[in-house]
KERO-513611 format. One line per 5 residues: their letters; for each residue x, y negated, z negated of C-alpha. Coordinates in nm, 3 decimals. Each point is the difference from the previous one (the first is absolute). Example, Ala and Ser with C-alpha at 12.3 -4.5 7.8 and 13.67 -1.06 7.14 Angstrom:
REM residues 2
AS	1.230,0.450,-0.780 ~ 0.137,-0.344,0.066
END
This chain:
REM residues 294
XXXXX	-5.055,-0.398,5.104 ~ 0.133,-0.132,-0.266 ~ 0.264,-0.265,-0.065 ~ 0.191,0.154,-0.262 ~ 0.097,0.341,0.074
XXXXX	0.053,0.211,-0.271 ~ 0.359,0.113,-0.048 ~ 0.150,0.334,-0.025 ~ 0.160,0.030,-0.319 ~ 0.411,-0.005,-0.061
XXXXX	0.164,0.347,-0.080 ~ 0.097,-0.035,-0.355 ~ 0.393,-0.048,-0.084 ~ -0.041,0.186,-0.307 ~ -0.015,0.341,0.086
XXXXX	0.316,-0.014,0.174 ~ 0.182,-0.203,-0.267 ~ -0.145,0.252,-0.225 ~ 0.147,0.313,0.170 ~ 0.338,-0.179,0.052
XXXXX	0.040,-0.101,-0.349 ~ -0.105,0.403,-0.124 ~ 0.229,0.152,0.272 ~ 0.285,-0.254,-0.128 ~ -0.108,0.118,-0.370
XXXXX	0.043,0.393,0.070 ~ 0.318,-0.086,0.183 ~ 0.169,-0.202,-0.294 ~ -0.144,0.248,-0.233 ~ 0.107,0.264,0.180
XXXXX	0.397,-0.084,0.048 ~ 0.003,-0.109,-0.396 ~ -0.119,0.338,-0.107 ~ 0.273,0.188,0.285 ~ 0.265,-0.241,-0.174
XXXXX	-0.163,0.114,-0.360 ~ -0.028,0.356,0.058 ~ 0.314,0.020,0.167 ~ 0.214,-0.188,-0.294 ~ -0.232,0.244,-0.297
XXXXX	0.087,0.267,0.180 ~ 0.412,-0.024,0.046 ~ 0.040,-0.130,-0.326 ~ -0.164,0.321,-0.110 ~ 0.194,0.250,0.260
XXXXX	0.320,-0.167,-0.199 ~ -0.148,0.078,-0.321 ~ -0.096,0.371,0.083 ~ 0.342,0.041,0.161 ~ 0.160,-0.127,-0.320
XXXXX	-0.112,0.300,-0.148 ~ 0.123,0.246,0.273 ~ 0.299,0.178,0.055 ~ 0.227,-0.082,0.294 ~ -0.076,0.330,0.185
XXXXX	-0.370,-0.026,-0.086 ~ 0.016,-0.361,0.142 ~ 0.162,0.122,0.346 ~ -0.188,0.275,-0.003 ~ -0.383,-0.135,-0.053
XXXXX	0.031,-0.361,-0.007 ~ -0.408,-0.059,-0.041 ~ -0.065,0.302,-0.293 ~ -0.043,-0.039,-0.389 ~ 0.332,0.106,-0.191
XXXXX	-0.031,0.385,-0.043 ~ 0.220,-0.123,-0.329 ~ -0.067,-0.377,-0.156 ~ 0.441,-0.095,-0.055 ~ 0.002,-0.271,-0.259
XXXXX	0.354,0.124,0.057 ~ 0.054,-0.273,0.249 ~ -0.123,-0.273,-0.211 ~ 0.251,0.074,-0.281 ~ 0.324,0.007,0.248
XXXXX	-0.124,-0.252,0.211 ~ -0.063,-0.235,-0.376 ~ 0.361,0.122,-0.147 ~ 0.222,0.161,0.239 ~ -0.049,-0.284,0.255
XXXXX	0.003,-0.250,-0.338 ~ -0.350,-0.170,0.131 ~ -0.082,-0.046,-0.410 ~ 0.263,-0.289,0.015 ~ -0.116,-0.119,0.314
XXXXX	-0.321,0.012,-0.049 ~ 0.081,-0.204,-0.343 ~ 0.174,-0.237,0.203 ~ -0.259,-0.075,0.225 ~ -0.240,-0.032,-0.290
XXXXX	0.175,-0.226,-0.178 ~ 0.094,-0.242,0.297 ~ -0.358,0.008,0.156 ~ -0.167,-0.069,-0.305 ~ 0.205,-0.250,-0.140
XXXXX	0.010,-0.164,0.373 ~ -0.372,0.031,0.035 ~ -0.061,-0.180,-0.365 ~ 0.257,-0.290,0.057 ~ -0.142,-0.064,0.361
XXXXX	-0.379,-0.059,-0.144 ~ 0.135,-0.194,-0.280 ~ 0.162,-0.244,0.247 ~ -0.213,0.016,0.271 ~ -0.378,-0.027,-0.203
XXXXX	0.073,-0.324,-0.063 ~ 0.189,-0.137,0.275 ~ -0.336,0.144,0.222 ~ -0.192,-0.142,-0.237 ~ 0.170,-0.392,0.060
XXXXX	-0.023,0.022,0.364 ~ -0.381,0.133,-0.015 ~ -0.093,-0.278,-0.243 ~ 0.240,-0.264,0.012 ~ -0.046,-0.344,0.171
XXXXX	0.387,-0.154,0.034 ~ 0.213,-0.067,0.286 ~ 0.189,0.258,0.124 ~ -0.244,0.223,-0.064 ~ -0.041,0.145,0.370
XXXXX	0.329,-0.050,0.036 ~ 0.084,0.283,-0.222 ~ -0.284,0.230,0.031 ~ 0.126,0.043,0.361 ~ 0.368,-0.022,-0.056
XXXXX	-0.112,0.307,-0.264 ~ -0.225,0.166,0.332 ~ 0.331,-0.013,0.188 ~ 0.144,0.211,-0.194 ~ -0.191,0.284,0.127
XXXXX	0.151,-0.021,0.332 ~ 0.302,0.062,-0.104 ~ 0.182,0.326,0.062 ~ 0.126,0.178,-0.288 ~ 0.299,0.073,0.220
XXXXX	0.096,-0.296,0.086 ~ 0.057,-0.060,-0.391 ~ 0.254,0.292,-0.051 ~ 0.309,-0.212,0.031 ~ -0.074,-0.317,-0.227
XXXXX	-0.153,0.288,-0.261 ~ 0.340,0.199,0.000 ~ 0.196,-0.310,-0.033 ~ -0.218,-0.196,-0.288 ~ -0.004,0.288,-0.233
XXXXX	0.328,0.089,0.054 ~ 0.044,-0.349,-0.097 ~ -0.198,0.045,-0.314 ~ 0.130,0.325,-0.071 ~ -0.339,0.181,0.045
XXXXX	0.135,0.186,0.290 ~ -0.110,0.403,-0.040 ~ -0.216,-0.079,-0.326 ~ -0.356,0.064,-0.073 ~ -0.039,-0.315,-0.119
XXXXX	0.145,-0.199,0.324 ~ -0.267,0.238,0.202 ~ -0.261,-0.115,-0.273 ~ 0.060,-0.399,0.058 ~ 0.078,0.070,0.419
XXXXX	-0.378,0.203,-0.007 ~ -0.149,-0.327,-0.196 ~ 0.107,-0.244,0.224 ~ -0.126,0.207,0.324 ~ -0.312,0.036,-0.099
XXXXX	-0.096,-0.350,-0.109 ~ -0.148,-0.109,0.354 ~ -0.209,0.315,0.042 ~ -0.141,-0.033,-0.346 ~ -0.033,-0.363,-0.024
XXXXX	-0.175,-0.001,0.312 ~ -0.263,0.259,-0.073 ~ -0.066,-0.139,-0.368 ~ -0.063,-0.350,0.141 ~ -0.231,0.133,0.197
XXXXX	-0.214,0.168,-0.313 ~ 0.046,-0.317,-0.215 ~ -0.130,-0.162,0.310 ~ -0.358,0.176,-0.005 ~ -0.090,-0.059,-0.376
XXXXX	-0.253,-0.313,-0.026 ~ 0.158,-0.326,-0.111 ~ -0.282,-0.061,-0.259 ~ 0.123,0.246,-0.253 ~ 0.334,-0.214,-0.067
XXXXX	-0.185,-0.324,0.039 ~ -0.254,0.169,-0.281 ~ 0.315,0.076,-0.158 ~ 0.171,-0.333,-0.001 ~ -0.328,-0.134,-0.161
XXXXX	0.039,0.237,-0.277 ~ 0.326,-0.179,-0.085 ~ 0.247,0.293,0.229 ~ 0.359,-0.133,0.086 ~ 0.030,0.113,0.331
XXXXX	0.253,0.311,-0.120 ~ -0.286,0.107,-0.259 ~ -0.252,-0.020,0.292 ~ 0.219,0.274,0.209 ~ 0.121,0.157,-0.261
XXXXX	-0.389,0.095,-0.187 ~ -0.231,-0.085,0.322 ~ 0.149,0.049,0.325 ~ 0.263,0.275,-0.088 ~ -0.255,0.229,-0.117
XXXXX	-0.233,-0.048,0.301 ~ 0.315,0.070,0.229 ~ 0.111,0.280,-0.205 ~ -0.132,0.266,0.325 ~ 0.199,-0.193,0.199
XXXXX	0.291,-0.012,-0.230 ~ -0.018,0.354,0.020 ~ -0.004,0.050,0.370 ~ 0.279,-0.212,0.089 ~ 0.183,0.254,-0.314
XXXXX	-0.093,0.300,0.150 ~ 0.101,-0.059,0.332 ~ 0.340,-0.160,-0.100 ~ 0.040,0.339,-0.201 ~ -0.084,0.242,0.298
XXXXX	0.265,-0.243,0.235 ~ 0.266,0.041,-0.284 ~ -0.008,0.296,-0.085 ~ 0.001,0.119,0.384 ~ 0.312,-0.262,0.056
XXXXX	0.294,0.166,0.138 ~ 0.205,-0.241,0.263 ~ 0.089,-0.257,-0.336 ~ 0.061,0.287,-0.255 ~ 0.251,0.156,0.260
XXXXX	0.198,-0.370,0.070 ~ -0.017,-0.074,-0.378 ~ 0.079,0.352,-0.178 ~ 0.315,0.205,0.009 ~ 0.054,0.191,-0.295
XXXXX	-0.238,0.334,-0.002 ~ -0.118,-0.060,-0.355 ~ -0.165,-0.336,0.124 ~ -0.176,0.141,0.287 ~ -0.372,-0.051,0.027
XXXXX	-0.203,0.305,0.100 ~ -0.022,-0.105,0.355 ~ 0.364,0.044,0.000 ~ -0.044,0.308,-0.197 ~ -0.229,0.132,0.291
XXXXX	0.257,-0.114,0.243 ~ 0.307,0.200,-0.139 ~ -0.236,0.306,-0.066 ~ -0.006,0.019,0.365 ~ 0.355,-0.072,0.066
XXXXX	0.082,0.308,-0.198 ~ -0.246,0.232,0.151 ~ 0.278,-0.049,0.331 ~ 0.178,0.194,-0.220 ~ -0.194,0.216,-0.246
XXXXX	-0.220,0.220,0.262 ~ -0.277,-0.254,0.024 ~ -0.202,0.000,-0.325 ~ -0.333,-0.162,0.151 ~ -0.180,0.154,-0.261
XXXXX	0.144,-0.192,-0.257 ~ 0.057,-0.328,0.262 ~ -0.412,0.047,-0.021 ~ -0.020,0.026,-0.376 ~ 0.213,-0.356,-0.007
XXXXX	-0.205,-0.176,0.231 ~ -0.308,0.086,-0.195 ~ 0.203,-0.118,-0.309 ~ 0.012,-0.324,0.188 ~ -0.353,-0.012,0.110
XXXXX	-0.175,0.098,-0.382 ~ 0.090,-0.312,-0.168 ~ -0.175,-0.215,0.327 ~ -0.303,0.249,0.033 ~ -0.081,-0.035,-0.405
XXXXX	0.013,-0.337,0.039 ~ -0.226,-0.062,0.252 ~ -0.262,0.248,-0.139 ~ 0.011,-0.152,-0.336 ~ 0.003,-0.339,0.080
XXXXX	-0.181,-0.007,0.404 ~ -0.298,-0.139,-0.180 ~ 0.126,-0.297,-0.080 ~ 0.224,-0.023,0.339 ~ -0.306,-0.016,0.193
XXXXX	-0.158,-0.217,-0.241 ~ 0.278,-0.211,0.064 ~ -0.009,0.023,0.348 ~ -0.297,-0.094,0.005 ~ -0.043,-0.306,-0.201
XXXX	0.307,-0.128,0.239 ~ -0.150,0.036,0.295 ~ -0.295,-0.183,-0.104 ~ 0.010,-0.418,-0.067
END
């Protein structure tokens, strides 16, 4: 007999990590494309009913219109005045969205890079402002630009939508200037760079995905705002559309209920978001991507 028996050999750990980690996979993948195929198809449902009459829309909810009605389009653009709203909301969200990455590039840019002190100091004073309820700001809001006189102006709801979103997009951009290597400004510096010449013709261009990102998402948030547009706008010719959308359904209380032409409004709303991300969701996830990755 001999001294060393031979020993039976261990069950391996890997099958079962294996199947655990493919069941988890199917699961995940599973619920994302419920969620996916779920949003695709209500956001077209809205676009087919858009195109419906109201009795048609009662009547067979999940058919094809028997008859396309650009109809509603055209009352829901001028008789509900959604042209000027829709204006509105271009020219606030746009102008907001440029001034934001004009202030906050940089300022991301000096916290990524910069060695001073303070420097944590204010990248988390900057973080804090995320936690901060939107709410909770109504009253100081009201009161400053009444103040200032930018009470119920486009241009008071242009510097209020600014200043709101400089944590948010501060935060994400330091994060993307973050994950670019170090040696392309040092290569920079040796070529005789200042250091705004090395961000402004090295870095910036190599962060320009995620310059774009942190711009598209600002734009989606903005132009979907509706709690400060209603605090800071009065006057009807200043609404946004998200106000617009919100008084087209106040009057259908009293007009029958129009939800044909509520749905051809809401797809107003959504065509400016849905072109954007389809023209530009290459370089979102490219953007993504690079700051996710140090």
């Amino acid at each position: 007999m001999t001294n060393h028996a031979k020993k039976s050999p261990k069950p391996s750990k890997i099958a079962p990590v294996a199947r655990r980690s493919l069941g988890f996979r199917i699961l995940a993948y599973g619920c994302v494309g419920i969620w996916s195929a779920s949003s695709v198809f209500f956001v077209l449902w809205v676009i087919l009913a858009s195109f419906k009459q109201n009795r048609e829309l009662f009547g067979d909810p999940w058919s094809l219109p028997s008859q396309w009605q650009t109809a509603n389009y055209v009352k829901a653009w001028l008789s509900s005045h959604l042209d000027s709203y829709f204006v509105n909301s271009l020219v606030v969200v746009s102008v907001s969205v440029l001034a934001l990455l004009a202030v906050a590039t940089p300022a991301a840019y000096v916290l990524a890079r910069g060695n001073f002190r303070g420097r944590e100091a204010i990248a988390n004073f900057i973080a804090f402002g995320l936690g901060v309820p939107i709410p909770l700001l109504f009253v100081p809001i009201v009161y400053i630009t009444t103040m200032l006189r930018l009470g119920d102006s486009l241009t008071g709801l242009t510097i209020i939508y600014v200043a709101l979103s400089i944590p948010f997009t501060v935060y994400v951009l330091q994060g993307f200037f973050a994950s670019i290597p170090s040696e392309f400004e040092q290569a920079a510096r040796v070529d005789g760079c200042s250091q705004f010449q090395t961000f402004r013709l090295v870095v910036l261009p190599m962060a320009m995905p995620g310059v774009i990102t942190a711009g598209i998402l600002n734009f989606v948030g903005l132009w979907n705002e509706y709690q400060l547009s209603l605090v800071m706008i009065n006057s009807s010719e200043n609404r946004t559309l998200s106000l617009g959308i919100y008084a087209l359904i106040t009057s259908m209380q009293y007009s029958g209920g129009d939800w044909v032409g509520l749905f051809a409004g809401v797809t107003i709303v959504m065509l400016p978001t849905l072109l954007l991300f389809v023209i530009l969701s290459e370089k979102m996830i490219g953007g993504m991507t690079m700051g996710g990755i140090k």
